[in-house]
C-alpha positions as CSV (number, residue, x, y, z in Angstrom):
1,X,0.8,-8.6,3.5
2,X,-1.0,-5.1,3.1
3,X,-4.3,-5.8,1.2
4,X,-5.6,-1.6,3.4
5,X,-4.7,1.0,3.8
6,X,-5.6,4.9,4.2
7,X,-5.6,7.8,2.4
8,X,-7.2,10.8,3.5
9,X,-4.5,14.1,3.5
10,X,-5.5,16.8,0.7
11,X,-3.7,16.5,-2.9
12,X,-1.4,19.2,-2.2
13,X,-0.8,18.0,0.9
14,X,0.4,14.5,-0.9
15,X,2.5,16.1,-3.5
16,X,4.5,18.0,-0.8
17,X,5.1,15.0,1.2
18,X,6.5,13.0,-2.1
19,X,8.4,16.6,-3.5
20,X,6.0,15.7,-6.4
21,X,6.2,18.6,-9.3
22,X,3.0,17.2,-11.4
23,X,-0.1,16.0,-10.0
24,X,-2.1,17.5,-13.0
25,X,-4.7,14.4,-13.4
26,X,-5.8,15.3,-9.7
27,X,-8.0,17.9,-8.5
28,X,-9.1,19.0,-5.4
29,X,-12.7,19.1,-4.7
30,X,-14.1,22.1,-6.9
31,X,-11.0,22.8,-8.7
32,X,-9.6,21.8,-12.4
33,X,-8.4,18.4,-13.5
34,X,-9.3,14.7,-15.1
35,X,-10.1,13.5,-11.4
36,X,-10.8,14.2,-8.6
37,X,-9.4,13.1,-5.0
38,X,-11.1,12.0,-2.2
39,X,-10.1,10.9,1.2
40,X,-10.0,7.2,1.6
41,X,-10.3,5.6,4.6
42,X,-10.4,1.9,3.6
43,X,-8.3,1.5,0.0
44,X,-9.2,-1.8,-1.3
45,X,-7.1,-3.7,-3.9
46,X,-8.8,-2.5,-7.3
47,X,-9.4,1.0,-5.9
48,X,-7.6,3.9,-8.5
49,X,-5.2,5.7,-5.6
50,X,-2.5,8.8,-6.1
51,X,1.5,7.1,-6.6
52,X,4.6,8.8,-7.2
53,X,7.0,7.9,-9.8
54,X,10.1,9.4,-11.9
55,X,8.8,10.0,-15.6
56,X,10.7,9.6,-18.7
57,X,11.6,13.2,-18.3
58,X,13.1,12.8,-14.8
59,X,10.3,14.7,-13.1
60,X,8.6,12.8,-10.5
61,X,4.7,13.3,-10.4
62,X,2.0,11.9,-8.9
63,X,-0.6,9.8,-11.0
64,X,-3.6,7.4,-10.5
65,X,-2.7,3.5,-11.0
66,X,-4.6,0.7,-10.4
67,X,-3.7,-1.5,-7.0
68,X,-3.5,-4.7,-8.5
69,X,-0.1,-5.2,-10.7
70,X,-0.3,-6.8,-14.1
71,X,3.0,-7.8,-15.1
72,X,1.5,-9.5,-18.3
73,X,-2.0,-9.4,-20.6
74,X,-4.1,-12.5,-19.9
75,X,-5.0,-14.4,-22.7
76,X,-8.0,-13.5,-24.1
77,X,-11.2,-15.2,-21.6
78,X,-8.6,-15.8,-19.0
79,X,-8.7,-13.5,-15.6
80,X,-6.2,-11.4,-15.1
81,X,-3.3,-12.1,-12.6
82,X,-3.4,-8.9,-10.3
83,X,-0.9,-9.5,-7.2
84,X,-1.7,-6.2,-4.3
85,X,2.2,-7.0,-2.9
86,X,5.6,-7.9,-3.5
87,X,7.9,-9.9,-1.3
88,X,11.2,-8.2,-0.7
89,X,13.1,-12.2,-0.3
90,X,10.9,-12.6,-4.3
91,X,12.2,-9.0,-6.2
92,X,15.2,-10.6,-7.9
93,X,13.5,-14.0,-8.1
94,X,10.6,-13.6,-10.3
95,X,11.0,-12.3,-13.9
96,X,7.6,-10.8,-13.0
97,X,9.1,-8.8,-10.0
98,X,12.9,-8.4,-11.3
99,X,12.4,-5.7,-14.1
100,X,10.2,-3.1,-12.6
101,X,12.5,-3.6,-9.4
102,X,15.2,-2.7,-11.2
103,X,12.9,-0.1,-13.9
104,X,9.5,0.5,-12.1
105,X,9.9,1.9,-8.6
106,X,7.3,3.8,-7.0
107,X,6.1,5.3,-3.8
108,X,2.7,4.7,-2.8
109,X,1.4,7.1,-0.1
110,X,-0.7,6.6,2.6
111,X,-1.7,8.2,6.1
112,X,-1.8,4.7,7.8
113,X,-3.1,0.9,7.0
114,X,-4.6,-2.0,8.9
115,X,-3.8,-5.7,9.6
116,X,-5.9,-8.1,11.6
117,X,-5.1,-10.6,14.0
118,X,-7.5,-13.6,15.0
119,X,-8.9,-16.7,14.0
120,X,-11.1,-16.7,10.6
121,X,-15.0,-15.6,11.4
122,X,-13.2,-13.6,14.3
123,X,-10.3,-11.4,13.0
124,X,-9.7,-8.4,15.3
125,X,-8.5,-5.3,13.0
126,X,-5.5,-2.9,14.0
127,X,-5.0,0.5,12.2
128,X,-1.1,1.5,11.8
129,X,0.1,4.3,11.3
130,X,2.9,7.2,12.0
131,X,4.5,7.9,15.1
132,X,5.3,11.4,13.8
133,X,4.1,13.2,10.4
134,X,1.1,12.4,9.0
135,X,2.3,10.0,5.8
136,X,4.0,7.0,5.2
137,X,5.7,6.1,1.9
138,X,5.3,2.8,0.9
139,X,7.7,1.2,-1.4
140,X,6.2,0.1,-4.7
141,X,6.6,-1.0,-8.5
142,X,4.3,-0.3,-11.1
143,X,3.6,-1.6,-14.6
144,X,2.3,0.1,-17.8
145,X,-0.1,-2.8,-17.9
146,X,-3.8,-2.1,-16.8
147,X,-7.1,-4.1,-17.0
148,X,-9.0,-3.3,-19.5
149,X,-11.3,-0.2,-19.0
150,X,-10.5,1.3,-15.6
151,X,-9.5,4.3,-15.7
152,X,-5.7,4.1,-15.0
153,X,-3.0,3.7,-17.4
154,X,-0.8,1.9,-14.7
155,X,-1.0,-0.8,-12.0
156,X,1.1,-0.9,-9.0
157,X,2.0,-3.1,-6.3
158,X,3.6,-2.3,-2.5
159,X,6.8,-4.0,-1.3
160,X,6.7,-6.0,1.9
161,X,9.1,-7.0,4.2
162,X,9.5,-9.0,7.6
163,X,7.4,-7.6,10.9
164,X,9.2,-5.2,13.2
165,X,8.2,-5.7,17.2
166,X,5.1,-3.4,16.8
167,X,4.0,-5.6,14.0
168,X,5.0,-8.8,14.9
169,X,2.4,-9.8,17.1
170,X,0.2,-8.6,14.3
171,X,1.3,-9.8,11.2
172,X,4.3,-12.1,10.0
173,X,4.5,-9.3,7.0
174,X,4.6,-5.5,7.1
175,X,4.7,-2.6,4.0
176,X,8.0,-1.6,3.3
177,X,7.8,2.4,4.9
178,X,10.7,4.6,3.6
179,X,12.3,7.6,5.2
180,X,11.4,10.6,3.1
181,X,15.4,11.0,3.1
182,X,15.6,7.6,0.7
183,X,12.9,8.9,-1.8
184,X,15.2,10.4,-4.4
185,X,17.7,7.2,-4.4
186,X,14.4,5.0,-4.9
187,X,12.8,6.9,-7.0
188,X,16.2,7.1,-9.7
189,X,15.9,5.4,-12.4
190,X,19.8,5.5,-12.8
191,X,19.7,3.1,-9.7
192,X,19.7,-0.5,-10.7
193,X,22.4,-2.1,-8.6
194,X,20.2,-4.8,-7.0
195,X,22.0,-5.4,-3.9
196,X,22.0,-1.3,-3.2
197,X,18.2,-1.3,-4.1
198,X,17.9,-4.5,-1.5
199,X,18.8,-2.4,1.2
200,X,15.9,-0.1,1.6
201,X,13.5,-3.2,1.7
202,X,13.9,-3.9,5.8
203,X,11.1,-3.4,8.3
204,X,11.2,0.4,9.9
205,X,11.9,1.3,13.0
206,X,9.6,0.0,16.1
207,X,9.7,3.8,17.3
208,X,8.4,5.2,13.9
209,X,5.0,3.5,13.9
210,X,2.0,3.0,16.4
211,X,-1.1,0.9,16.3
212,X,-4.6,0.3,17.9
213,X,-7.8,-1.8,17.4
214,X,-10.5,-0.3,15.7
215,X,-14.0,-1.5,14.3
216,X,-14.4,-4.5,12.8
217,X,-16.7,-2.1,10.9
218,X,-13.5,-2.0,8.3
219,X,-13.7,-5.2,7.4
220,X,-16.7,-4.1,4.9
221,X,-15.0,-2.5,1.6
222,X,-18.2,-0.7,1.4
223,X,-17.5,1.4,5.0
224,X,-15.4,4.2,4.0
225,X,-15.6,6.9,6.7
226,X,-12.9,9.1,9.1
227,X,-14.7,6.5,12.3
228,X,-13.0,3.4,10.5
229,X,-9.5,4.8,11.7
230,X,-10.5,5.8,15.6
231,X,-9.7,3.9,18.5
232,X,-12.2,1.0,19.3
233,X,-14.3,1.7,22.7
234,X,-13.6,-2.0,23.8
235,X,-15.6,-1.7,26.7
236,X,-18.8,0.2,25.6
């Protein structure tokens, strides 16, 4: 699974990584808009983050949604049902999953995310991230549905897929990460062949990603600082 990850590039920065023509909701520290962005280094599920969709005017833009999917409005006193992440084997399998597969596709950027390994009361936490570049693109679906009163008028949730050999030893589940090259053919609405859309969910190559421990300081939702993502002194 992927229940963090990091986010902590500039707004301008993210938009020209996704080719995003609208990120108008956003605002950099200081400057105009209805939010504003700060770097994240420990993105919880709930948390309000920056994903990248085609509109209903084919432009793709980059809006706040709500990490925690709702594919359908509770009934009233029941809790809502707000899944973080998708399995790739359960996209055509679900009527949950199935339409915004085929409708709802999104890219969720991040700068990295972390996984632990380890027995419970003694989980050891790993931070992933790129290789090269400074972003991943994780692939997502969204809904128009939201809980009431956050903020957001849409909820998302990321893709995953099975390990590759830097993750296996980590984690039996890994985010889907796509190639900056497959963004516009995910991000079309005009593709809904299911078995073509199939093909980008596959684990990304061993050479693209690197990890290392860091402190189990992460483990807090509360810690949200740059030190969460550094290399763990072991030995100190």
């Amino acid at each position: 699974m992927c229940g963090r990850y990091v986010l902590f590039k500039q707004i301008q920065s993210i938009d020209e990584f996704l080719n995003a023509v609208d990120s108008g909701k956003y605002r950099a520290p200081g400057k105009q808009g209805e939010i504003e962005f700060r770097p994240n280094y420990n993105v919880a599920p709930t948390n309000i983050m920056p994903v990248a969709y085609t509109n209903e005017e084919g432009k793709r833009i980059l809006e706040p949604m709500h990490w925690g999917f709702m594919g359908w409005k509770p009934k009233e006193g029941d809790r809502p049902f707000l899944p973080i992440n998708t399995r790739d084997d359960k996209v055509m399998k679900s009527r949950m999953w199935k339409g915004p597969f085929l409708n709802k596709r999104c890219i969720v950027p991040a700068n990295g995310f972390y996984e632990w390994t380890g027995s419970k009361g003694n989980k050891t936490p790993h931070y992933i991230y790129p290789k090269n570049g400074e972003f991943m693109g994780f692939a997502g679906i969204y809904s128009d549905l939201v809980p009431d009163g956050i903020g957001a008028e849409k909820s998302y949730s990321i893709i995953t897929t099975e390990p590759n050999k830097v993750m296996e030893d980590i984690h039996d589940r890994m985010p889907v990460i796509l190639h900056p090259s497959e963004f516009d053919d995910w991000l079309n609405p005009e593709n809904d062949d299911p078995d073509y859309l199939k093909d980008f969910l596959k684990p990304y190559p061993d050479d693209g990603i690197q990890e290392h421990i860091v402190s189990k300081a992460v483990g807090n939702v509360r810690n949200n600082e740059s030190g969460l993502i550094v290399k763990a002194d072991l030995f100190g």
